[in-house]
C-alpha atoms as one frame of an Amber mdcrd trajectory, in Angstrom:
protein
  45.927  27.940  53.263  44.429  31.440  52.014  47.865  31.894  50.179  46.784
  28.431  47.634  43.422  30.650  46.905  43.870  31.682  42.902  41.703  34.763
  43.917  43.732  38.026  43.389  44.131  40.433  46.498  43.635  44.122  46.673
  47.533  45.012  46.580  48.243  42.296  43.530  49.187  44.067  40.455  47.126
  43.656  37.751  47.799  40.897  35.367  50.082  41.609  32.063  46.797  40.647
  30.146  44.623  42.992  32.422  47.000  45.863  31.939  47.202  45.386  28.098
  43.513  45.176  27.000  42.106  46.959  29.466  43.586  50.474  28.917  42.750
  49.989  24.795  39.636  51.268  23.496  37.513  49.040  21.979  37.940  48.403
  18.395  34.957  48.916  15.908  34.773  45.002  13.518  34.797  46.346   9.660
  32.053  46.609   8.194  32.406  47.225   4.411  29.922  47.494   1.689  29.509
  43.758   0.204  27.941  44.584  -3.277  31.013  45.364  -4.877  32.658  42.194
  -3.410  29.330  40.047  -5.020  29.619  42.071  -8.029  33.397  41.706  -9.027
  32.625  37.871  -8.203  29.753  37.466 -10.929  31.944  39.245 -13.326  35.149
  37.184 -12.604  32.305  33.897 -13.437  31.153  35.987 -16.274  34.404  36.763
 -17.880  35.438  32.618 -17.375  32.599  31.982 -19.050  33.221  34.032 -22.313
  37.155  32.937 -22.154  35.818  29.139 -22.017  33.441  29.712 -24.795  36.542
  31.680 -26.471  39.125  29.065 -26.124  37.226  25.977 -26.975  37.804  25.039
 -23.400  36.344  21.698 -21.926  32.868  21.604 -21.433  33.732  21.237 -17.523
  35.701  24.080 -17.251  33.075  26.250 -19.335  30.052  24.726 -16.977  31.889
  25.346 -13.419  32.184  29.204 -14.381  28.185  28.976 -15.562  27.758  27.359
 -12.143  29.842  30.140 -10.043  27.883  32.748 -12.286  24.332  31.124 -11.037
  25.489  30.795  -7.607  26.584  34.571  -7.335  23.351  35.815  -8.188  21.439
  34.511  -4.774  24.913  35.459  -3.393  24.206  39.262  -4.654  21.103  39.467
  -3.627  21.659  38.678   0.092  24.490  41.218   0.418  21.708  43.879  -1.181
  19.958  43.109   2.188  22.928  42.868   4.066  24.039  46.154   2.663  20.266
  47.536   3.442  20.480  46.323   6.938  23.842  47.958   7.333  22.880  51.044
   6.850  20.049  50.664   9.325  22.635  49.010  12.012  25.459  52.000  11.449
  22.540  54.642  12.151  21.464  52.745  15.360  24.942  52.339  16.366  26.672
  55.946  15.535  24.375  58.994  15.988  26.373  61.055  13.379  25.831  58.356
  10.659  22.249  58.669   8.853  20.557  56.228   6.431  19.645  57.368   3.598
C-alpha cells in the first residue's frame, strides 16, 4: 500500500521540474525607469492633438487625444513616485546601488 503513497522516497530522482529550476539562480523582475514611458505617452496625446487641430479632424478624434493628454498627467505623476520609491527599494535591495 506504501507504494500508492505520492510522497517521493530518499533514492527517487528528482523531478524534471525540480532539476530544472532548482539549479537556476533566481532572476531579478525589471525594473525600469517609468518617466520616460509617461513622458513619450503625453507627447504622443500632445502631438494628436496639434495634428487634429492641423487637419480639421473631427471634433471626436481631436477631444480623445485632449482626453489621453489629461489622463497622462495623473499618470506622470504617479510614476515620479514610483520612480522615487525605486530608488529607495534598489538601495534596500542591492548594497552597491545608492540613492541619490
Amino acid at each position: 500500500m506504501s507504494d500508492l503513497s505520492p510522497a517521493t522516497r530518499a533514492d527517487d530522482p528528482p523531478s524534471g521540474l525540480t532539476v530544472v529550476t532548482g539549479t537556476k539562480p533566481r532572476v531579478e523582475p525589471l525594473d525600469p525607469p517609468m518617466v520616460p514611458f509617461a513622458i513619450a505617452g503625453l507627447a504622443a496625446f500632445a502631438v494628436a492633438a496639434l495634428i487634429c487641430l492641423l487637419a480639421d479632424a473631427p471634433d471626436d478624434w481631436l477631444d480623445t487625444s485632449v482626453a489621453g493628454f489629461l489622463v497622462g498627467i495623473p499618470g506622470l505623476i504617479t510614476m515620479i513616485v514610483h520612480d522615487r520609491n525605486r530608488k529607495r527599494r534598489r538601495s534596500l535591495s542591492h548594497g552597491e546601488f545608492t540613492a541619490s
